[in-house]
DSSP file (Angstrom, degrees, kcal/mol; ACC not computed):
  #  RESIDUE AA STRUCTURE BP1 BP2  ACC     N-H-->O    O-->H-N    N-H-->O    O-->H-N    TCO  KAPPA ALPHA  PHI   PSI    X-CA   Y-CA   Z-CA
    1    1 A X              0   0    0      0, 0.0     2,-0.2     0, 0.0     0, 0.0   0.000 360.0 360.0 360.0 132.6    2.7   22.4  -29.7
    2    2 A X        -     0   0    0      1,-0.0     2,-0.3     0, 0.0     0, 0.0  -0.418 360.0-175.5 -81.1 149.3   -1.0   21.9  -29.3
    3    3 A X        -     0   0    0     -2,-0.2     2,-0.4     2,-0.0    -1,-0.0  -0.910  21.3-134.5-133.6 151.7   -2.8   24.3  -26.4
    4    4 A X        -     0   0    0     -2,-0.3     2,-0.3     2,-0.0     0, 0.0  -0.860   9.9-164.2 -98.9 150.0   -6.4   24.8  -24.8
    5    5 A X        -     0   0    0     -2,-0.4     2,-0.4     2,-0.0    -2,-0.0  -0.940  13.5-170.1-114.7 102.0   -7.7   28.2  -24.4
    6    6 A X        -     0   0    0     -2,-0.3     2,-0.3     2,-0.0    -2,-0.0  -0.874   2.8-172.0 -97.3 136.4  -10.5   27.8  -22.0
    7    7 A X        +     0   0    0     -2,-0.4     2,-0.3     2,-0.0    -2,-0.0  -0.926  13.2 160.3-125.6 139.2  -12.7   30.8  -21.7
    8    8 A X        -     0   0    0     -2,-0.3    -2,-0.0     1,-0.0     0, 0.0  -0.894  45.4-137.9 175.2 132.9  -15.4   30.9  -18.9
    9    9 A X  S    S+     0   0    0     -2,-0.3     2,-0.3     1,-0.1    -1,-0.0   0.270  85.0  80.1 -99.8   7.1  -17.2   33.9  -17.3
   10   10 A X  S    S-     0   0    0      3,-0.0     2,-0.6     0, 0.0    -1,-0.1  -0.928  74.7-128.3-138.4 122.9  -16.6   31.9  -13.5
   11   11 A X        -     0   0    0     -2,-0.3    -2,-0.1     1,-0.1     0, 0.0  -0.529  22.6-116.0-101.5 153.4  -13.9   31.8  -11.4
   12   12 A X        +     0   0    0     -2,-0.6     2,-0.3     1,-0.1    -1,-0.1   0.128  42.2 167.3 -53.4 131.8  -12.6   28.4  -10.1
   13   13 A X        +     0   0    0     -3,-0.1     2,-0.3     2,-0.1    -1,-0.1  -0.930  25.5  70.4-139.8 156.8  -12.9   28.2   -6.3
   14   14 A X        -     0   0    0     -2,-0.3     2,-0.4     2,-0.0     0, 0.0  -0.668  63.1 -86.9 118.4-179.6  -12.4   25.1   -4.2
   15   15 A X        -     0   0    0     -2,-0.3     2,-0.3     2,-0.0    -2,-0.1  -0.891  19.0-159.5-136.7 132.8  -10.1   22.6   -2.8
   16   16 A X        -     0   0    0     -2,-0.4     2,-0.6     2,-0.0    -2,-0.0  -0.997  12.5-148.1-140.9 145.1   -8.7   19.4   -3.9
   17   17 A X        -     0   0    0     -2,-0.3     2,-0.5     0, 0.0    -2,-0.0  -0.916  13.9-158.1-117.1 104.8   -7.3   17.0   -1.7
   18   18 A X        -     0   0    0     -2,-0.6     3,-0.1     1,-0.0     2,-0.0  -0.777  14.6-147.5 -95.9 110.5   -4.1   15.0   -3.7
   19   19 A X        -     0   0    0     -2,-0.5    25,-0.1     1,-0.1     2,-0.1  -0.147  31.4 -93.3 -73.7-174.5   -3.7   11.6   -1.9
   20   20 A X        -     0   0    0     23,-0.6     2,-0.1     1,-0.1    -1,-0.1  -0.348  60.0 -76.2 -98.0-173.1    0.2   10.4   -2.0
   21   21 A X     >  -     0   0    0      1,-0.1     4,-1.8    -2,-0.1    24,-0.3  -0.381  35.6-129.9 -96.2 156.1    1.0    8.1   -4.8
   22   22 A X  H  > S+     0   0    0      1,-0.2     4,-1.9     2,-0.2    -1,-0.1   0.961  96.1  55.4 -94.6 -44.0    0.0    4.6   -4.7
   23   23 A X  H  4 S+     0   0    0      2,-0.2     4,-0.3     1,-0.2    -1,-0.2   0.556 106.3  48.4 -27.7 -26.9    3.2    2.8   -5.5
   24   24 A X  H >> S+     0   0    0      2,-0.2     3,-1.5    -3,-0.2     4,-0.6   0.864 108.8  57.2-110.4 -48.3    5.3    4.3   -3.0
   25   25 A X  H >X S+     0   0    0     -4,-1.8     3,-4.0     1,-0.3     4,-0.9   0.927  99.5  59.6 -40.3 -73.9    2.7    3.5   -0.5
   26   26 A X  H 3X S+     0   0    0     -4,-1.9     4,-1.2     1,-0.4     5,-0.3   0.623 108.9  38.8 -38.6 -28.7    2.8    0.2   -1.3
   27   27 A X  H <4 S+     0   0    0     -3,-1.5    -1,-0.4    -4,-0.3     4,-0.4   0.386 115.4  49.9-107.5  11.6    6.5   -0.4   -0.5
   28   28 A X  H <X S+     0   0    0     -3,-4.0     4,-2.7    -4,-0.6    -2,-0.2   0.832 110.9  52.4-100.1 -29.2    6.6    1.8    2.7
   29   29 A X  H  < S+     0   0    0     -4,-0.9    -2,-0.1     2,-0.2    -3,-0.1   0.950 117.0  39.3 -75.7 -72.0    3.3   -0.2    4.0
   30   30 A X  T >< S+     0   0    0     -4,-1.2     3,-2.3     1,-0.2     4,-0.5   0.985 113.8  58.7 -49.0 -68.8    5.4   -3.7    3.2
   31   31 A X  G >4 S+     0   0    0     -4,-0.4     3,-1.9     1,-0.3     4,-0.5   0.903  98.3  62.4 -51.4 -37.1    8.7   -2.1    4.7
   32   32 A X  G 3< S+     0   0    0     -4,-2.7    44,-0.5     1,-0.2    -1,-0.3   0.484  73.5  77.8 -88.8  36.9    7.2   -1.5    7.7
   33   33 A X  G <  S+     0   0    0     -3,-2.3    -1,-0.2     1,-0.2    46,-0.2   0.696  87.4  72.2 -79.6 -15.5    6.5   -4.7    8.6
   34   34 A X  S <  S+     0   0    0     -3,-1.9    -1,-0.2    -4,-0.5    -2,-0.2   0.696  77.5 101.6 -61.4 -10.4   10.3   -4.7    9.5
   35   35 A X        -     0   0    0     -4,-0.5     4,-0.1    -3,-0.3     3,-0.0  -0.395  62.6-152.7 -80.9 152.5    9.9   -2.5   12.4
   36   36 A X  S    S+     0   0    0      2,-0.1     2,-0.2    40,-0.1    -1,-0.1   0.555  81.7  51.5 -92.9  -6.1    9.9   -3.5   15.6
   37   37 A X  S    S-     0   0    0      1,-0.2    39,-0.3    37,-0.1    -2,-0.1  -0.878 106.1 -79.0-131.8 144.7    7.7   -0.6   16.9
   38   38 A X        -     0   0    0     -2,-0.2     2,-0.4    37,-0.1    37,-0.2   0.096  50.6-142.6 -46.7 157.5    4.4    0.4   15.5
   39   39 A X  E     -A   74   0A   0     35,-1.0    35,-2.4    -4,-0.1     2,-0.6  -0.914   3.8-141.7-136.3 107.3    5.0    2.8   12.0
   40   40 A X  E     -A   73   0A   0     -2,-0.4     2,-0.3    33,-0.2    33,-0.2  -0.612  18.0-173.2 -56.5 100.2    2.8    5.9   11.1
   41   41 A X  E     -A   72   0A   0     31,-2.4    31,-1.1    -2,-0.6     3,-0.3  -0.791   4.7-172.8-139.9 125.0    2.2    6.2    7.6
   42   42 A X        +     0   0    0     -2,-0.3    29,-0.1     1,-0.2   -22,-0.1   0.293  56.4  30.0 -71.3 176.6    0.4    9.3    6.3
   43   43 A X        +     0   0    0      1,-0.2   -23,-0.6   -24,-0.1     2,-0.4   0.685  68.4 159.9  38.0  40.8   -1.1   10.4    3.0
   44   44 A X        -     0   0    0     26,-2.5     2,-0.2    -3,-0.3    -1,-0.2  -0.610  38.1-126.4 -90.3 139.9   -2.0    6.9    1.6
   45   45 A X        -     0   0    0     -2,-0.4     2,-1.8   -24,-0.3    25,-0.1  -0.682  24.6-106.4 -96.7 140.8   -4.7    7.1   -1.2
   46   46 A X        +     0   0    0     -2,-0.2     2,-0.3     3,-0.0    -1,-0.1  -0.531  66.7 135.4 -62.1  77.8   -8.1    4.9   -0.9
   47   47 A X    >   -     0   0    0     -2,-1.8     3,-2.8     3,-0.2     5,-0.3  -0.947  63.6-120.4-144.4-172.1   -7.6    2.4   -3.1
   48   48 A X  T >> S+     0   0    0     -2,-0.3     4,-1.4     1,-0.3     3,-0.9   0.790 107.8  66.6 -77.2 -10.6   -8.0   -1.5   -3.5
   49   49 A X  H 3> S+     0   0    0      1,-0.3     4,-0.7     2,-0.2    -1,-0.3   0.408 110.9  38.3 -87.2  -4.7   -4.5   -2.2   -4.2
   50   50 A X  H <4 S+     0   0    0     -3,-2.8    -1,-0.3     2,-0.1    -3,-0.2   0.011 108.4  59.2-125.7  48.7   -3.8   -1.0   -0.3
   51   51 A X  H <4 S+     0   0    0     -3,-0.9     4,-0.4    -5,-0.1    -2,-0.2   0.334 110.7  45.7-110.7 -46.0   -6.5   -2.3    0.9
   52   52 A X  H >X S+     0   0    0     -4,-1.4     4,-1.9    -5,-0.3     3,-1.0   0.877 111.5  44.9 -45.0 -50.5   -5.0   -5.4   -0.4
   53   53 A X  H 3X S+     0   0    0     -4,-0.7     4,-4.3     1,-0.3     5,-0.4   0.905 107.9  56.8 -83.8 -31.7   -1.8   -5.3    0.6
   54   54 A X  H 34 S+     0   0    0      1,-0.2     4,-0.5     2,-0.2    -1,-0.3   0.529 112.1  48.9 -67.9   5.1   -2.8   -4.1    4.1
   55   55 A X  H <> S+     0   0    0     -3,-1.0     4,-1.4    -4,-0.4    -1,-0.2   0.747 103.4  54.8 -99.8 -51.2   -4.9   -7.5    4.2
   56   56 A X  H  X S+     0   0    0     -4,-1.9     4,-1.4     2,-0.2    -2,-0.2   0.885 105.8  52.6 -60.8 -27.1   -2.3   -9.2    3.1
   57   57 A X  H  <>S+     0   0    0     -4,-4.3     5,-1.4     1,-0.3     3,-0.3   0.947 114.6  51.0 -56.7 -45.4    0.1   -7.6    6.6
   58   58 A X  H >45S+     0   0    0     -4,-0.5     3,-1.1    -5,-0.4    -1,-0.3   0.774  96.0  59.5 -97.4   3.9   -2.6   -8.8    8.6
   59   59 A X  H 3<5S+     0   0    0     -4,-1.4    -1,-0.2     1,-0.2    -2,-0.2   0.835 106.4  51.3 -93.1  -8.8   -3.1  -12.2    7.6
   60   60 A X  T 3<5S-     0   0    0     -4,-1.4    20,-0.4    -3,-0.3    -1,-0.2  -0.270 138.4 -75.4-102.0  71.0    0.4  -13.0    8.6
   61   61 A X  T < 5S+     0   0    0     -3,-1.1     2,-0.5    18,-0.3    -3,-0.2   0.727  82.3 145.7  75.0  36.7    0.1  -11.7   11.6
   62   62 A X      < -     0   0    0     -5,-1.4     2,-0.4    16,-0.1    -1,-0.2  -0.855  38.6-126.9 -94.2 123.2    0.1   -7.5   11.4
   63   63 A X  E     -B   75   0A   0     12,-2.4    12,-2.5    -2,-0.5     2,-0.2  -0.672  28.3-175.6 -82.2 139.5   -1.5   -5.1   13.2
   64   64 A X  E     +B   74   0A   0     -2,-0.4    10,-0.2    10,-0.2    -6,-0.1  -0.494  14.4 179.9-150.8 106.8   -3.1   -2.8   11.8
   65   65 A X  E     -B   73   0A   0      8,-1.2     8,-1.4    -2,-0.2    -2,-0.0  -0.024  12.0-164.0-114.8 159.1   -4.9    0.1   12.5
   66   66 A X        +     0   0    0      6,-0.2     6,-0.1     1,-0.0    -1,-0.1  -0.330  16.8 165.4-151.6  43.0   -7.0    2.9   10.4
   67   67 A X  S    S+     0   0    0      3,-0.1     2,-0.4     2,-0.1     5,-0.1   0.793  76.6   4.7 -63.6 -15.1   -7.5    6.2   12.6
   68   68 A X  S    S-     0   0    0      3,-0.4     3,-0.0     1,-0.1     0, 0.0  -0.880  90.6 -94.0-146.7-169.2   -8.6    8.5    9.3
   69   69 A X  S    S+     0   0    0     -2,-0.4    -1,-0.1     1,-0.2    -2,-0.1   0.547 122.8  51.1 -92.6   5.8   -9.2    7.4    5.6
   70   70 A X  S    S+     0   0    0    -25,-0.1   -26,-2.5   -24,-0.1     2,-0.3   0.128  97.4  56.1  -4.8 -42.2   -5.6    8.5    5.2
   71   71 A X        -     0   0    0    -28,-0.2    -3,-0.4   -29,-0.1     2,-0.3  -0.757  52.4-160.9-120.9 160.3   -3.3    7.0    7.6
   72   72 A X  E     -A   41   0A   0    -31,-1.1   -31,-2.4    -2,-0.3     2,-0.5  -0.886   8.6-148.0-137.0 173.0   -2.5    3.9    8.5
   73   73 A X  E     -AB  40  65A   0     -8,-1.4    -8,-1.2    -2,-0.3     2,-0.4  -0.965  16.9-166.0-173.0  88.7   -0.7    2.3   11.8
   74   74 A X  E     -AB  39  64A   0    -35,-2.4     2,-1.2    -2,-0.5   -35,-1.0  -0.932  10.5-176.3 -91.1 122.8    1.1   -0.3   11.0
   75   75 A X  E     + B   0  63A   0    -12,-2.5   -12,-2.4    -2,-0.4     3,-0.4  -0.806  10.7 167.9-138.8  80.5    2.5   -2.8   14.1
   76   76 A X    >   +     0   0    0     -2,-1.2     3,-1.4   -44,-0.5    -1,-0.1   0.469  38.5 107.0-109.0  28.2    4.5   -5.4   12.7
   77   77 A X  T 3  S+     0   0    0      1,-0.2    -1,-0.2   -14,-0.1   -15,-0.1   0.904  83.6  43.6 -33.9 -64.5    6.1   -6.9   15.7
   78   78 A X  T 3  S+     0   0    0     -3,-0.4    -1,-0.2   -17,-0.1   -16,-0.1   0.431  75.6 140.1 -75.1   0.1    4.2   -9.8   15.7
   79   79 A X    <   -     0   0    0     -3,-1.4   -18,-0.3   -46,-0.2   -17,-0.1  -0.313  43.7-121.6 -80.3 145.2    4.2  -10.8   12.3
   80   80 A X        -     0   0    0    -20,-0.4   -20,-0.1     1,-0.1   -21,-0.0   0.084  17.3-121.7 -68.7-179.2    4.6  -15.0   11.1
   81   81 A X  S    S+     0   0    0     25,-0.0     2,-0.2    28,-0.0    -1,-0.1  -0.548  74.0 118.7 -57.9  24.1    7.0  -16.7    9.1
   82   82 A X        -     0   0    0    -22,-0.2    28,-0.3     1,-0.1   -22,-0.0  -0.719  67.7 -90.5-108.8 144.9    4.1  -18.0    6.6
   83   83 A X        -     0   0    0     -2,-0.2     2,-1.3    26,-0.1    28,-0.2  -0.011  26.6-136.2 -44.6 159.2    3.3  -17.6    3.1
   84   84 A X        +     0   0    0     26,-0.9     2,-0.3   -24,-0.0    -1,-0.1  -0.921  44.4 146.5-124.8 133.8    1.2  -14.9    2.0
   85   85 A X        +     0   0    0     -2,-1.3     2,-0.3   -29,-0.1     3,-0.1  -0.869  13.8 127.0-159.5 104.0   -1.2  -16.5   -0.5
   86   86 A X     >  -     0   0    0     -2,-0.3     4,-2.0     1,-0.1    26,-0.1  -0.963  69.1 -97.1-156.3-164.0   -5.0  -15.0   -0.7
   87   87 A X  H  > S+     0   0    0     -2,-0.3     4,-1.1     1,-0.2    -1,-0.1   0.967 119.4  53.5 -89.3 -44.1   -6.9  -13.8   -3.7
   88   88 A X  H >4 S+     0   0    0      1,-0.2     3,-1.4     2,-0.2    -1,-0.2   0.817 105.5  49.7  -6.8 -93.3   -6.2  -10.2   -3.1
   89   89 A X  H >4 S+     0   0    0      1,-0.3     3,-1.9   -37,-0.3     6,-0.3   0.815 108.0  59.6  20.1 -84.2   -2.7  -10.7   -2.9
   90   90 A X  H 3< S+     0   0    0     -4,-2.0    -1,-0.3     1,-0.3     2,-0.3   0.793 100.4  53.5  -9.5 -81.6   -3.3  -12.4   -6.1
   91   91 A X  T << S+     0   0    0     -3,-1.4    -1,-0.3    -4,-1.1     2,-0.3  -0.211  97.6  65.5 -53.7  18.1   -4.7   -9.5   -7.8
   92   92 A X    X   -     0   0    0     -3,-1.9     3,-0.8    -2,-0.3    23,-0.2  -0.945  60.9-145.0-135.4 131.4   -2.1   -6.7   -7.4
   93   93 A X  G >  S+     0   0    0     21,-0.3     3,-1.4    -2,-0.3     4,-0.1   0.884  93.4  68.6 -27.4 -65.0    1.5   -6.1   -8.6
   94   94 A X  G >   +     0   0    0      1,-0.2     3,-2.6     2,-0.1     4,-0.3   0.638  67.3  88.5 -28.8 -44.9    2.6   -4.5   -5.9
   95   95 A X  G <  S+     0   0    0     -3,-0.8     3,-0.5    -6,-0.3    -1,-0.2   0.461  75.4  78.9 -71.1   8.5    2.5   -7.5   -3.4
   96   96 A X  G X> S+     0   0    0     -3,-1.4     3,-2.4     1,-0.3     4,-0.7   0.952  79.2  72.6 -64.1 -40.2    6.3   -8.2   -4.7
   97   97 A X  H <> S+     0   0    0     -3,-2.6     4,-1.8     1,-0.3    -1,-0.3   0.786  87.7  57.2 -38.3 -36.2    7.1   -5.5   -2.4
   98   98 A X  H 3> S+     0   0    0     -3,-0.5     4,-0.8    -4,-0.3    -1,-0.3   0.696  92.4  70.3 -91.5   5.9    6.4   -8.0    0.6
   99   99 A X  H <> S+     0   0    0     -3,-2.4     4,-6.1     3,-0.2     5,-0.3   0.895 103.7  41.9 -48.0 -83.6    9.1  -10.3   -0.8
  100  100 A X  H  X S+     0   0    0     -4,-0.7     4,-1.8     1,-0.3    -2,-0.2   0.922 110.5  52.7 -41.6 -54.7   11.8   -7.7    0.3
  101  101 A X  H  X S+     0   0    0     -4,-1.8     4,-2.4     1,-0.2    -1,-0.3   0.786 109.6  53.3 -68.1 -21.5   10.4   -6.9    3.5
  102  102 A X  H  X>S+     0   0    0     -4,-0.8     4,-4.5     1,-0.2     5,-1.0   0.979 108.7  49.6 -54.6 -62.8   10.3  -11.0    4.3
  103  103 A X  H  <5S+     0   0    0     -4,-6.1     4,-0.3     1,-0.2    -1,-0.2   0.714 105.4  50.8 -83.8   0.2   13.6  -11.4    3.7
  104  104 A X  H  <5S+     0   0    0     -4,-1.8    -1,-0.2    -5,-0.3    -2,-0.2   0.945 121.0  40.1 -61.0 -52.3   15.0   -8.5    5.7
  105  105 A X  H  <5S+     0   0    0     -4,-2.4    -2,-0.2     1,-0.2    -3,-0.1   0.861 135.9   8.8-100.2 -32.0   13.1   -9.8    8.5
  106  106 A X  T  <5S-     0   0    0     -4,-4.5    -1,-0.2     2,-0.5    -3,-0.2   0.470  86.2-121.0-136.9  22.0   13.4  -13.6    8.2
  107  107 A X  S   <S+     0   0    0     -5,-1.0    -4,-0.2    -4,-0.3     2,-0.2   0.149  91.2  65.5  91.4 -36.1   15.9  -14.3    5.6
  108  108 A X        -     0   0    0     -6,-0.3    -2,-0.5     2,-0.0    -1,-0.2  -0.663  61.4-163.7-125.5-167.3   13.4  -16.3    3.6
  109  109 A X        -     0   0    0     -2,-0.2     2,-0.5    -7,-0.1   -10,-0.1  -0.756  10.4-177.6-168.9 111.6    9.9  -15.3    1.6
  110  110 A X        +     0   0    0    -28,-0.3   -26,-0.9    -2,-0.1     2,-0.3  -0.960  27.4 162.0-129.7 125.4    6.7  -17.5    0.1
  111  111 A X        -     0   0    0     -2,-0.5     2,-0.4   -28,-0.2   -26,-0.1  -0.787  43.8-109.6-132.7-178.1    4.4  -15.0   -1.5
  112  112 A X        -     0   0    0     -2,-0.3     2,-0.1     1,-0.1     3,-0.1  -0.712  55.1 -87.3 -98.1 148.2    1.6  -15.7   -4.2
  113  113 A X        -     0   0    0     -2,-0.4    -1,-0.1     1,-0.1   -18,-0.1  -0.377  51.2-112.7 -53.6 140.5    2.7  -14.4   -7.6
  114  114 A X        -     0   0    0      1,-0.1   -21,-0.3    -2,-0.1   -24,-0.1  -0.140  36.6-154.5 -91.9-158.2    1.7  -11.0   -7.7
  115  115 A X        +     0   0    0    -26,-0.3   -24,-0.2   -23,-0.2    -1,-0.1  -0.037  23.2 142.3-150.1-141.7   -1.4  -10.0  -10.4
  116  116 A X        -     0   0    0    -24,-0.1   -24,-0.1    -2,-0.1     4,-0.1   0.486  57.6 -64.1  68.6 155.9   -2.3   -7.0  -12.0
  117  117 A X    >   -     0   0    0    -26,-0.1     3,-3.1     3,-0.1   -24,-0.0  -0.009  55.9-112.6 -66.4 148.6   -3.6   -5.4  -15.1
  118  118 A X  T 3  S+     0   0    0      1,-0.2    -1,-0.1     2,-0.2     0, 0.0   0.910 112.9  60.1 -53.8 -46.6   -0.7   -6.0  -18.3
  119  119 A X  T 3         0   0    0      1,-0.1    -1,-0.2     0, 0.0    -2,-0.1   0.574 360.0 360.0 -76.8   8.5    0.1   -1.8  -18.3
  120  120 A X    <         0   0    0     -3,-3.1    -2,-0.2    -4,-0.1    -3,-0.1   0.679 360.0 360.0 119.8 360.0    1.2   -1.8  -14.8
């Protein structure tokens, strides 16, 4: 088995801050649009594929709220019956995830074909 030996005359001090995984954000973000009461969800990592999807929640009709770069406050009472089609959308995998949460809530589901790079 191959090894490092790192040798170094200072030792490591600091903090690192590990956001939650980005996949599994992506389907609890989409699952809660099923709630009928607002949904707290913590430890979401900054990146464009939830920026995306959280674009896509409000353009049919999600609230959604952004009290730290971490959490998000989703409110998906209100949300339409419509396709979800923009270029975002477009550009992530993930956005199959809103598929499920449609058709728990209204039986049916028009999504744009999801995107994303060929590894995933």
């Amino acid at each position: 088995m191959d090894h490092y030996v790192i040798k170094g005359g200072n030792p490591l001090v600091g903090e690192v801050e590990i956001a939650g995984a980005k996949n599994a954000a992506l389907a609890i973000l989409s699952a809660s649009i099923m709630a009928s009461q607002p949904v707290t969800i913590e430890n979401v990592p900054d990146v464009s594929d939830i920026r995306a999807i959280v674009g896509a929640i409000e353009q049919i009709g999600g609230e959604v709220s952004h009290p730290d770069r971490h959490t998000y406050v989703i409110n998906g009472a209100h949300i339409k019956d419509e396709p979800v089609d923009n270029e975002a959308v477009r550009k992530i995998r993930g956005s199959y995830y809103l598929i499920g949460a449609l058709l728990g809530k209204y039986s049916k589901a028009v999504v744009a074909l999801p995107g994303g790079c060929n590894i995933g």
